[in-house]
C-alpha positions as a Markdown table, in Angstrom:
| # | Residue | x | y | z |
|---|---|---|---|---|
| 1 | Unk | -79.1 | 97.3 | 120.5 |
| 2 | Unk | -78.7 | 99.8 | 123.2 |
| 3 | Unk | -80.2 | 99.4 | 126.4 |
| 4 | Unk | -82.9 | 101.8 | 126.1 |
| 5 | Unk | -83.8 | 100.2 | 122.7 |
| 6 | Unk | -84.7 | 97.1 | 124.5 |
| 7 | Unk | -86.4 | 98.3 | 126.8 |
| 8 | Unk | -88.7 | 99.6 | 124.1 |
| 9 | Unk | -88.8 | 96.3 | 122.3 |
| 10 | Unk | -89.7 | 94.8 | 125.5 |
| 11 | Unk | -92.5 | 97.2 | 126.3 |
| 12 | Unk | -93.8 | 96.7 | 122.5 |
| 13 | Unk | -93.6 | 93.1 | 122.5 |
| 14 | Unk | -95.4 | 92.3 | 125.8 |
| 15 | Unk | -98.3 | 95.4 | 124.8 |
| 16 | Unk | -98.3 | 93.7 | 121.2 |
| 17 | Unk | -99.3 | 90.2 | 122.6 |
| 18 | Unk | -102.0 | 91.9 | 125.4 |
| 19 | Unk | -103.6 | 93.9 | 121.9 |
| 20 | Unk | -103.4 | 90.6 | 119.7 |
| 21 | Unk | -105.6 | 89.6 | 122.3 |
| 22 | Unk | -107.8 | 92.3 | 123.4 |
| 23 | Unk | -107.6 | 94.4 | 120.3 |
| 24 | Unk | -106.9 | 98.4 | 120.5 |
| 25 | Unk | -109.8 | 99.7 | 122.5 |
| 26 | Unk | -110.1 | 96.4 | 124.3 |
| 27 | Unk | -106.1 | 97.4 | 125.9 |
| 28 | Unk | -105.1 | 100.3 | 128.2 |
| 29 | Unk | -101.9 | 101.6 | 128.9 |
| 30 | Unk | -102.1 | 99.9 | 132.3 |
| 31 | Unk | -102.4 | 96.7 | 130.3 |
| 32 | Unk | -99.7 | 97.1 | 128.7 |
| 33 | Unk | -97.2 | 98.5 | 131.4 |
| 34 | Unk | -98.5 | 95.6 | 133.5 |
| 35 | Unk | -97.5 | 93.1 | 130.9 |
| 36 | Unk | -94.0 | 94.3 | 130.3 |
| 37 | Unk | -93.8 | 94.8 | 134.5 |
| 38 | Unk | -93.0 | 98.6 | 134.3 |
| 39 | Unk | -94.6 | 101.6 | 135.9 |
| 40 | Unk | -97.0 | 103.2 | 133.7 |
| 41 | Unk | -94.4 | 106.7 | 133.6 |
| 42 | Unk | -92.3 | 104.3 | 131.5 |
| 43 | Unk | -94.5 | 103.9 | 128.8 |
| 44 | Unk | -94.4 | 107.7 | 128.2 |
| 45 | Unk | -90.6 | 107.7 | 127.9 |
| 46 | Unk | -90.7 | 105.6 | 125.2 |
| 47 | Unk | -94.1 | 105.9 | 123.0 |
| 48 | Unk | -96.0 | 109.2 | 122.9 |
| 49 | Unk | -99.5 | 108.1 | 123.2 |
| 50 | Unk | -101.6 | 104.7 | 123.0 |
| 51 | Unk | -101.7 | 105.0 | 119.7 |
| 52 | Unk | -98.0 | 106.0 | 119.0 |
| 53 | Unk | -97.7 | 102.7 | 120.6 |
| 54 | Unk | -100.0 | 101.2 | 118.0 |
| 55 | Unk | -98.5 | 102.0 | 115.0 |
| 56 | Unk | -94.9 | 100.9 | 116.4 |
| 57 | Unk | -96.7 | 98.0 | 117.1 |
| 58 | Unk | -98.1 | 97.6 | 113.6 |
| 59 | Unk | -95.0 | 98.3 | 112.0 |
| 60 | Unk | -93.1 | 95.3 | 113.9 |
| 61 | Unk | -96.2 | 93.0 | 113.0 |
| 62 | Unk | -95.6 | 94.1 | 109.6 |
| 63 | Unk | -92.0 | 93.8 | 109.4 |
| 64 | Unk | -91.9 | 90.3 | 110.9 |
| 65 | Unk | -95.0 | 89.1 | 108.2 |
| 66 | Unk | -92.8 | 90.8 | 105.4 |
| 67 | Unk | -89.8 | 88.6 | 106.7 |
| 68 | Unk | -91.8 | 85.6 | 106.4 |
| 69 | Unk | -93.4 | 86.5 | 103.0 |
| 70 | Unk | -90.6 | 87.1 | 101.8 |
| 71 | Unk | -88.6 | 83.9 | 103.1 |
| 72 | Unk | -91.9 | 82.1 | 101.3 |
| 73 | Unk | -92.3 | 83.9 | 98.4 |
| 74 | Unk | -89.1 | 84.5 | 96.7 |
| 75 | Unk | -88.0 | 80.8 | 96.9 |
| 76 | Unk | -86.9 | 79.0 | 94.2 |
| 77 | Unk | -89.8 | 77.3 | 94.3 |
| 78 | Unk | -92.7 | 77.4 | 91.3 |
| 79 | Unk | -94.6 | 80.4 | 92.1 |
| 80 | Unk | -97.8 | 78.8 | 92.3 |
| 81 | Unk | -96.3 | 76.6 | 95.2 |
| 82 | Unk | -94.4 | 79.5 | 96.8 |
| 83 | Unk | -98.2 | 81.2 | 96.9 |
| 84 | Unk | -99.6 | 78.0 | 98.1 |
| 85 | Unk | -96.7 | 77.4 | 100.7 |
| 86 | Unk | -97.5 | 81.0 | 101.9 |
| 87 | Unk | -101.1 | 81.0 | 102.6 |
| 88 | Unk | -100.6 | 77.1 | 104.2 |
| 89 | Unk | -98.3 | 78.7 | 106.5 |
| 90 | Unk | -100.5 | 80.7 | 107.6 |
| 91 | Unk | -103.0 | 78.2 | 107.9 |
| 92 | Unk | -100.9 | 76.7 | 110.4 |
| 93 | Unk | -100.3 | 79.5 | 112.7 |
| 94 | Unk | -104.0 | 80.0 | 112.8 |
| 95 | Unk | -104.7 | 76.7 | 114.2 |
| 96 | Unk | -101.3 | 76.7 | 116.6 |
| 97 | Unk | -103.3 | 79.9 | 117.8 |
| 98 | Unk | -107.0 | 77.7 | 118.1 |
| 99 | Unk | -108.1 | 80.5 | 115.7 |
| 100 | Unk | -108.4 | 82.5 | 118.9 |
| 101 | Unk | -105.9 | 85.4 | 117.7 |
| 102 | Unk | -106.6 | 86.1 | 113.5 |
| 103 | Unk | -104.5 | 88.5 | 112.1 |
| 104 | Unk | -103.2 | 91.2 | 113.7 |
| 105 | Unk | -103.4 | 93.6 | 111.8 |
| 106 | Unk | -106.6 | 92.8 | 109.9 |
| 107 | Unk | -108.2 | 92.9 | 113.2 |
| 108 | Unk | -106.6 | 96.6 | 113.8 |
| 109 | Unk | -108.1 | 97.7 | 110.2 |
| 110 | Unk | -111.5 | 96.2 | 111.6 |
| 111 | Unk | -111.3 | 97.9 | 114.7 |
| 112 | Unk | -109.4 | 101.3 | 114.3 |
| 113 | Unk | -109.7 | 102.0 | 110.4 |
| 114 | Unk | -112.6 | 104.4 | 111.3 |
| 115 | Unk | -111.0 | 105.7 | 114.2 |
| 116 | Unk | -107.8 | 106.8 | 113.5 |
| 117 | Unk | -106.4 | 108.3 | 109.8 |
| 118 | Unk | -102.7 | 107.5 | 110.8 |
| 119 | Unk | -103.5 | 103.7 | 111.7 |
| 120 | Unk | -105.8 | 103.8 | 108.5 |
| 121 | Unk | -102.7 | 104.8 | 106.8 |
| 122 | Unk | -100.4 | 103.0 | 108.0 |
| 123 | Unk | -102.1 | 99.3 | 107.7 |
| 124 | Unk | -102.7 | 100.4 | 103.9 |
| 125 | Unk | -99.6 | 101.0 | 103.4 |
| 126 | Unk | -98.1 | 97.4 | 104.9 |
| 127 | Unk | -101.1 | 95.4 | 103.4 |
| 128 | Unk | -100.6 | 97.1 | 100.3 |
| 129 | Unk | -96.7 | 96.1 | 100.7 |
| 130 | Unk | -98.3 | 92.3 | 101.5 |
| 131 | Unk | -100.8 | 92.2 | 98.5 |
| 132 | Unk | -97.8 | 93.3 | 96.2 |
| 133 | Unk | -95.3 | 90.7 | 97.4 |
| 134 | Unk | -98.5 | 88.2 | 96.3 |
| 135 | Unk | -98.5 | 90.2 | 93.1 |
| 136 | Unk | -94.9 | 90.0 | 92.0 |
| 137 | Unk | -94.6 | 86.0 | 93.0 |
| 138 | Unk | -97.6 | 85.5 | 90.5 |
| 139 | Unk | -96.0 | 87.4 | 87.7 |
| 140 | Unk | -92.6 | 85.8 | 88.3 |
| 141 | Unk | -94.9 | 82.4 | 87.4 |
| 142 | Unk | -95.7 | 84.2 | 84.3 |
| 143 | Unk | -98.7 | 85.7 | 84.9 |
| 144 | Unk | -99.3 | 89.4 | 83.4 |
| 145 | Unk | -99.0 | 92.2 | 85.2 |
| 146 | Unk | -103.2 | 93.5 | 84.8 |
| 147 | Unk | -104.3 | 89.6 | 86.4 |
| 148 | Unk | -101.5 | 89.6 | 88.8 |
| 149 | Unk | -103.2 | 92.4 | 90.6 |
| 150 | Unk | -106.5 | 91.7 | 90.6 |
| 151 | Unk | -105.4 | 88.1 | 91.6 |
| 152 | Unk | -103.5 | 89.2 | 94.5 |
| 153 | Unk | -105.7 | 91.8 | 95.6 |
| 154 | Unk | -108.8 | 88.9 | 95.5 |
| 155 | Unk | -106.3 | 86.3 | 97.5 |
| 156 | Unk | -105.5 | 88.7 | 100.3 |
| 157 | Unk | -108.7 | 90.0 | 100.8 |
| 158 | Unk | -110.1 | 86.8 | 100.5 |
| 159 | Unk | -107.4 | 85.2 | 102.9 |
| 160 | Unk | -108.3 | 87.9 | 105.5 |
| 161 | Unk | -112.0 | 87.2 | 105.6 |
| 162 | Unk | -111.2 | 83.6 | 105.9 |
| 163 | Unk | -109.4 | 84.7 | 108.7 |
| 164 | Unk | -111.5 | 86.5 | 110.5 |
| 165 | Unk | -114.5 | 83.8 | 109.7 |
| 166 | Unk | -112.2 | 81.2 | 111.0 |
| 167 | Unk | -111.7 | 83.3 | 114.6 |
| 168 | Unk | -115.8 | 83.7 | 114.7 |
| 169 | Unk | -116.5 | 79.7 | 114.4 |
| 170 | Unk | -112.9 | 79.0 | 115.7 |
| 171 | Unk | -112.8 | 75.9 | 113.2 |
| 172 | Unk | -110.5 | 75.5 | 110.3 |
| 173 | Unk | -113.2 | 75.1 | 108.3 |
| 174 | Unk | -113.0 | 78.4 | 105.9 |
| 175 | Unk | -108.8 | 78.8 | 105.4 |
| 176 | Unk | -109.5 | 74.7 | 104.2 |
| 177 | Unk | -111.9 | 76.2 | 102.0 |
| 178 | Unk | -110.3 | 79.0 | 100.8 |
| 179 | Unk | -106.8 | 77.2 | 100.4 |
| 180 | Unk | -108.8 | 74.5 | 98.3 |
| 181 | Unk | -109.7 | 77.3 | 95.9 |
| 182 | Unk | -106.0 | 79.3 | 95.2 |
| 183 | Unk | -106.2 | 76.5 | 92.2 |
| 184 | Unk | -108.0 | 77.9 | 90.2 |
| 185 | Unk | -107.2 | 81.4 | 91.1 |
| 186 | Unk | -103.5 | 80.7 | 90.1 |
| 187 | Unk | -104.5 | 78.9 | 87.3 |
| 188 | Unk | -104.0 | 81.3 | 84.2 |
C-alpha cells in the first residue's frame, strides 16, 4: 500500500467510525478531518465531496461484511447452521456495541436513501450482494431457488429492523426474538 493509499484509509477509517456514530448529516467534514488529525485541505486531496467520502465509506463497510458473510456462510457447515451462525454473529457485535451503533449501512439507507440517488444505489447494490449470499447458502441446503429468495429477502429485511429496534430500546430483546424465529423460516 503506498503511502498516499494509507493515508486515505486512515482518513476513511477514523471518518467511518465518527459517521457510525453520528450518521451522515449528523458528521461534517471538520469531523472527520479532526478525527483522523489532518487539516481539513487534506480531505479534498483525497475524496471529492462529503459524499464521495460516503460511498468509499460504504463500500469498505460492505467489503468487510462480505468478508465476514462469506467466512460464515460458505463453511462446511449445514446451511441452516451457517445461516444461524451468521445472524448470531451479528447478534454479538450488536451487544459488544450496547446496541448503540446498528448497522452501518442500514442506518445510511434510513438516513440518505431519499437524499442522494448514488448512496441509494450504491447500498442496493451491496445489500442486494448481502441478501444473495443468504440466498445461495439456503439453496446449497437444498432449498429451491423461488423460496430461497423470498426467504432471504424476508431474513435480511427482517434482521435489519431487528436492528434498528434493538438501537431504539438498546436491549437485545428483538435480534433474541428474531433469531428464535430463523427456525421456522429455514425450515422447508
Amino acid at each position: 500500500m503506498s503511502k498516499r493509499e494509507a493515508k486515505k484509509l486512515e482518513i476513511l477509517l477514523s471518518g467511518l467510525d465518527v459517521m457510525k456514530r453520528k450518521g451522515y448529516n449528523g458528521t461534517s467534514v471538520k469531523d472527520i478531518v479532526d478525527a483522523a488529525g489532518v487539516p481539513k485541505g487534506s480531505f479534498y486531496n483525497y475524496f471529492e465531496s462529503k459524499e464521495g467520502f460516503a460511498l468509499d465509506a460504504i463500500d469498505y463497510a460492505a467489503e468487510k461484511n462480505f468478508e465476514s458473510c462469506d467466512s460464515v456462510l460458505r463453511s462446511q457447515k449445514p446451511a441452516g447452521e451457517r445461516v444461524t451462525a451468521f445472524f448470531a454473529n451479528g447478534v454479538l457485535k450488536a451487544c459488544e456495541c450496547d446496541f448503540k451503533v446498528g448497522c452501518f449501512l442500514g442506518n445510511m439507507c434510513q438516513e440518505m436513501a431519499d437524499s442522494s440517488d448514488l448512496i441509494r444505489v450504491r447500498l442496493k447494490r451491496v445489500l442486494d450482494r448481502q441478501t444473495e449470499m443468504i440466498k445461495t447458502a439456503l439453496i446449497e441446503g437444498g432449498m429451491v431457488e423461488s423460496d430461497a429468495a423470498v426467504r432471504a429477502e424476508f431474513l435480511f429485511n427482517s434482521w435489519e429492523g431487528a436492528l434498528m429496534r434493538a438501537k431504539s430500546s438498546q436491549s437485545r430483546a428483538p435480534l433474541d426474538a428474531f433469531m428464535a424465529v430463523i427456525p421456522s423460516i429455514l425450515a422447508h
